[in-house]
N, C-alpha and C positions, 0 to 999 in steps of 0.2 A: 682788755685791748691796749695795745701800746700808742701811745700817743710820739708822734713826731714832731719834732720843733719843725721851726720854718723859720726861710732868710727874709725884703723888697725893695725896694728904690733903683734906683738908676746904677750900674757899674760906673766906674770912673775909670777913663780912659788917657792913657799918657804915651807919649813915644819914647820915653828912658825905660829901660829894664836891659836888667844883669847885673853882675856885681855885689850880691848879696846872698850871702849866701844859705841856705835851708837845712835844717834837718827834720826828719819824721822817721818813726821806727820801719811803719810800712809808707810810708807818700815819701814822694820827690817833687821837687820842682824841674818843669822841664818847659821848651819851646815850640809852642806849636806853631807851624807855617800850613796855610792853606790858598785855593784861588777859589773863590765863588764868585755868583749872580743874585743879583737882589733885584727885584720887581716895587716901583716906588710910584705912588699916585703923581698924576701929573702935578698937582699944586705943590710938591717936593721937590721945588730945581733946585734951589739956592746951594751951595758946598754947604752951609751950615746944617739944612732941614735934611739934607742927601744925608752927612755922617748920625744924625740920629739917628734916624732909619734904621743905616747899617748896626747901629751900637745895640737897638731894636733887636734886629736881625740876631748878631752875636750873641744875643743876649738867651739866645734860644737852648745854648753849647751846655749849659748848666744842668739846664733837666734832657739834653740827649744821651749826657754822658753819664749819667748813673740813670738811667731808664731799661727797666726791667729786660725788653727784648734788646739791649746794646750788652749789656752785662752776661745776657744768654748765651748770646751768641759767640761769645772766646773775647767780648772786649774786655779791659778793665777799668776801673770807675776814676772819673778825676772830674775836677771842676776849674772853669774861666779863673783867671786873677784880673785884678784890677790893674794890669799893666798889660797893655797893648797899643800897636798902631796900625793904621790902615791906611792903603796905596791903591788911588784908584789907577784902574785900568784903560777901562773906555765906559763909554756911556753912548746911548743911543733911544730917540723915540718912536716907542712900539706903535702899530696901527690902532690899538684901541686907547692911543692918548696915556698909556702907563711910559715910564722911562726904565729901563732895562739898565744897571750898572755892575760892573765887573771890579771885583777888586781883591787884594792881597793881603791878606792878615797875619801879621806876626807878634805873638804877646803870648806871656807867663801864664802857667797854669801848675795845679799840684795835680798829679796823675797814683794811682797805687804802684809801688816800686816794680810791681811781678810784670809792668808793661814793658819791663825794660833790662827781665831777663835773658834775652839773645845777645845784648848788644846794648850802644848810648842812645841808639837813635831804631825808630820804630815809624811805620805805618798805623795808622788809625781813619776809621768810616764814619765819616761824621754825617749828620743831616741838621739841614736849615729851613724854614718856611723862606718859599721863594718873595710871600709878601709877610710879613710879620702881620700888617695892618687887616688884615681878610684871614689870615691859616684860621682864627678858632672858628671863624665862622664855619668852616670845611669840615668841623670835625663834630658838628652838632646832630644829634638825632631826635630831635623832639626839642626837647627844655632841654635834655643832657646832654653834655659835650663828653664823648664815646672816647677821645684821642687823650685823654686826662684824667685826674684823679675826679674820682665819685664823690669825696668832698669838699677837697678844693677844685672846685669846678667853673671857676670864672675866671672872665679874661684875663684879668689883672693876673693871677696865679698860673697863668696857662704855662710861660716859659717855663717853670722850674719844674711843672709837672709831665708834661707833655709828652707823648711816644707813640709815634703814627703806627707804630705795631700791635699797638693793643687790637684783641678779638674781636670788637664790635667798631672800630674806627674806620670813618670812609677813608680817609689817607691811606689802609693799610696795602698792602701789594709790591711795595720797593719800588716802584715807576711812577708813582702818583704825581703831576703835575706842578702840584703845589710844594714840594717836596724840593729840595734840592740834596742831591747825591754825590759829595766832595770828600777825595782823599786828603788826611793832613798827615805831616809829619814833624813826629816828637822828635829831640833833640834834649837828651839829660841832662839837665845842668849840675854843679858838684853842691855836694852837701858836705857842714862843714863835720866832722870825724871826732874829736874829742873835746867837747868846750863843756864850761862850767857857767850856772851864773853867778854874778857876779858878788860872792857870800863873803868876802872882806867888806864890802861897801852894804850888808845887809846886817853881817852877826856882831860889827862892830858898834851897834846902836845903843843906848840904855835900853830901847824898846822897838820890839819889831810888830808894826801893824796888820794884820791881815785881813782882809773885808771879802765878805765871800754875799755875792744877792742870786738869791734866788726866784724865779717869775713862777708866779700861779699859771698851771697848765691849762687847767680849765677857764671860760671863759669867765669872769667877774658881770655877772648880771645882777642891778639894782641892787648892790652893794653887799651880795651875799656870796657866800665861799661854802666850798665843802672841803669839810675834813678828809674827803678821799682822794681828794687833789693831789698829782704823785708832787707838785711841787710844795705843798704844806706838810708831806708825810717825809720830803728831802730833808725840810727845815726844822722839824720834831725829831729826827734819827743823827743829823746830826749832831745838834745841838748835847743829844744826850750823849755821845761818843766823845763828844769833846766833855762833858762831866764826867763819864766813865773814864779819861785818861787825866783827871786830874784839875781840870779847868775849872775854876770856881765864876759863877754867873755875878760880875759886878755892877750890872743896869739890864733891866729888860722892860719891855713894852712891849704892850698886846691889843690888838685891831683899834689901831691907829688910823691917821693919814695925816699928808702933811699938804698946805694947800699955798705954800708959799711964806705964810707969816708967821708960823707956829704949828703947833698939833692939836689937830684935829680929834672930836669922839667920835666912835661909831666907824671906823675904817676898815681893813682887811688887813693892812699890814702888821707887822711882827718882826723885832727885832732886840739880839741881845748882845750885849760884850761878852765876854767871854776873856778871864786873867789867867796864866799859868807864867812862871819862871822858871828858868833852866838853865845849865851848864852846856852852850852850842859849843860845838864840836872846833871851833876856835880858844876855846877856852876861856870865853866870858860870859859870865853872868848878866842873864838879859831876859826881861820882863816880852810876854809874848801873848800880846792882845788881839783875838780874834773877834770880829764885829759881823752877825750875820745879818742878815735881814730878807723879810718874806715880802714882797711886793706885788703889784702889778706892773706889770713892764710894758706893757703896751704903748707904745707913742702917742696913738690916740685916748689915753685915757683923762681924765681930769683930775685924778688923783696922781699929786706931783710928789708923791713917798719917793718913788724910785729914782726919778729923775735926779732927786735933790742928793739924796743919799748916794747916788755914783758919782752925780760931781765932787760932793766933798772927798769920795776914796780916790778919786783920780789928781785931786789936790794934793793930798797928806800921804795915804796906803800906800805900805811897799809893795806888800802884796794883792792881788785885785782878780776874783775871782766871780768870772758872770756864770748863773745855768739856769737856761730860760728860753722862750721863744725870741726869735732874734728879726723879726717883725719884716722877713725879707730885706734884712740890713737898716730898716728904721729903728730898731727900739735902740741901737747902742750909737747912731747918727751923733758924730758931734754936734752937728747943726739943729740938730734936734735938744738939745739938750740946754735948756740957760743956766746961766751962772759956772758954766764949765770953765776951766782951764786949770793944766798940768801943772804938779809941782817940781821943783827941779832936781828931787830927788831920783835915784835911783830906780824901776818899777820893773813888776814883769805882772804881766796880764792876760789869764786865760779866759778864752770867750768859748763855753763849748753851748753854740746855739749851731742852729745850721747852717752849715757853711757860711761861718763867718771870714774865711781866706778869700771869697772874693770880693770881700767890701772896707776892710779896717786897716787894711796895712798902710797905704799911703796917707787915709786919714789920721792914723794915730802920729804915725812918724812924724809926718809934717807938723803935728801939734803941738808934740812933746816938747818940750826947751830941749838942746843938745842930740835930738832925733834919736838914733839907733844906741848912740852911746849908753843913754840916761833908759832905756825902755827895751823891753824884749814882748814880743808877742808869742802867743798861742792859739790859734785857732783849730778850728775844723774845717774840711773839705767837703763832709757828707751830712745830710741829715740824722741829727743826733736823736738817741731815748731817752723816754724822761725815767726805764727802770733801772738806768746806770750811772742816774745822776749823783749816786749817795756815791757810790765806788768811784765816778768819775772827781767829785770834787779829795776827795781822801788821798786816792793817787800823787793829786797835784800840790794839796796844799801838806801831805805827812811830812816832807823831809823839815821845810821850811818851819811849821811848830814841833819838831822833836830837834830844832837847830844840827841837823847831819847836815853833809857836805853830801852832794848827787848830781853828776854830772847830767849833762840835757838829754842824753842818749842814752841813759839808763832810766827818769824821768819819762820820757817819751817812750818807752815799753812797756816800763808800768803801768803809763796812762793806757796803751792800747790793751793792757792785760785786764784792764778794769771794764772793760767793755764785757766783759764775761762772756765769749761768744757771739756776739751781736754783730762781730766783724768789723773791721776797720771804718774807722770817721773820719779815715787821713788827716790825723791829727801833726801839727808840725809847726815849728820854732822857727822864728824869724828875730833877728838882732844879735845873735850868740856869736855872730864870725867873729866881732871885735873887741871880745871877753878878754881878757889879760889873767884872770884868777887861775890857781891851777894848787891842790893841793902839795 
């Protein structure tokens, strides 16, 4: 059975978007504008309790737009970004004491490119739970909630799953009440054409770091792991790929943990260096240290291996490579994270958890010293597998340890070619507009 990552937390919401620009082999960034109605309990007046609500509400766009019967139907799959704003309308109170609010929504989204082969701009059928705070109750039939996934089945996870078209959901029938039925429209934004990153400020190092973590897929109960785990079986295939090309294991360590003050016995984690040197395709000679590490990535875990061990890549690593469950946007949470903060080198960073494109961009830029200049992201748009994670990581990290020069849009092909089938994750580059490299 294949296992699928998951994104959670709150979107972040801003009213600056544009001027950045994207690329994805198959996704684009584009503008979506819509008008809706939200239904909000009476103890929700305040402007502040009102704009949750709605962010609530919006918050729905995630799992409508890649939900089995939207994708059926001639749509094509994309997901919210973490830049938007919203403009109310009017507002009025209903007879049954709820408040009815009208409003305008305009924010970034990465959509699959094929939505946007007639033309720049496009219609799209969106749907919204008219209350956010009541829809899962609508869609329960017993213990099971019928409008969602069978195993993520609870509130909390509702938005990302959710499709009032499922077979057995009482939503279903396209008029349902609780439903709301809103045209938007996209608006393509440009992607940037030919950029590189930025491999004078990478292959001119004595030593280029590379730190690649990878998350146990399966759940870590009372401190026990299986070796069938597609995320331990990531971290064994690779590891050996990288000795098969050469790379001699300079430190390893095996079921570990780290608890803040040292290392712990008796852990699950796993992690090794990994030395190789080379003639990069700039023509220096440069030592090429690869640093993997097998953890548990969960935010809520008590084992702080992962935690510790990404802060220090996000300190030092040029290169910084996450594949793992993405905790509905918790596990890679700056805020989540202590002892974090950026070094002022150079970085590019891919996150292929799930849709990590609507929760990292503004957190990381903002964090970065020198923002977009010093950092380049990768994310995803779609729920990732964990049977691509071995070709997913190899894609991304070949050019960078065989020291070739590869521009982001040849990069970002291979990545989607490494999906072997599985179809696009709308994978896509954010930071590359203001690259200067060019061989």
């Amino acid at each position: 059975m294949k296992t699928l990552f998951l994104i959670v937390s709150g979107l972040i919401a801003t009213s600056v978007f544009g001027g950045i620009e994207y690329y994805g082999a198959l996704s684009t960034e584009a503008i979506l504008e819509y008008e809706a109605k939200i239904e909000i309990d009476s103890n929700s007046r305040s402007a502040t309790a009102i704009r949750a609500v709605i962010d609530e509400q919006v918050a729905h766009l995630v799992g409508h737009l890649q939900a089995y019967s939207y994708t059926k139907n001639g749509g094509f799959p994309g997901v919210l970004g973490d830049t938007y704003e919203i403009k109310i309308n009017k507002s009025k109170m209903k007879a049954d004491g709820t408040q009815q609010v009208d409003y305008k929504f305009k924010g970034k989204v990465n959509f699959h490119a094929k939505a946007f082969k007639t033309g720049n701009s496009t219609t799209v059928n969106l749907k919204l739970p008219l209350n956010p705070s009541t829809i899962y109750s609508f869609g329960l039939v017993g213990d099971l909630n019928e409008c969602t996934d069978e195993h993520y089945n609870s509130d909390g996870d509702f938005f990302y799953f959710w499709d009032p078209e499922m077979p057995k959901c009482p939503l279903r029938g396209g008029k349902h009440s609780q439903v709301v039925y809103v045209p938007g429209k996209l608006t393509k934004l440009a992607n940037t054409a030919k950029t590189y990153p930025e491999f004078d400020r990478l292959y001119n190092k004595d030593k280029l770091t590379v730190s690649v973590m990878i998350g146990f897929i399966d759940k870590v109960i009372r401190g026990r792991i299986r070796t069938s785990d597609d995320g331990y079986k990531t971290y064994k295939e690779l590891k050996q790929t990288l000795i098969d090309r050469g790379f001699k294991v300079s430190e390893e360590k095996k079921r570990f943990k780290l608890d803040g003050r040292g290392f712990g016995q008796n852990g699950n984690a796993y992690s090794a260096s990994l030395i190789s040197t080379i003639t990069n395709s700039l023509g220096r000679k440069q030592d090429i240290e690869v640093k993997l590490l097998l953890a548990d990535t969960e935010v809520s875990s008590r084992d702080r291996t992962f935690e510790l061990y990404y802060a220090e890549a996000l300190k030092k690593s040029d290169i910084v490579a996450y594949d793992g469950h993405s905790g509905l946007g918790g596990n890679l949470d700056l805020a989540s994270i202590s002892k974090v903060g950026f070094g002022t080198n150079y970085q590019i960073i891919f996150m292929n958890g799930c849709s990590s494109y609507p929760y990292f961009n503004n957190m990381y830029f903002g964090a970065k010293p020198g923002g977009r200049k010093n950092l380049e992201l990768i994310t995803t748009g779609l729920p990732t597998r964990s049977n691509t994670s071995l070709s997913n990581m190899l894609a991304f990290i070949n050019p960078f340890i065989e020291g070739k020069i590869q521009s982001y849009q040849t990069l970002l092909g291979n990545l989607e070619k490494s999906n072997n089938g599985e179809g696009t994750y709308l994978m896509g580059v954010i930071g590359d507009d203001d690259n200067k490299f060019q061989p």
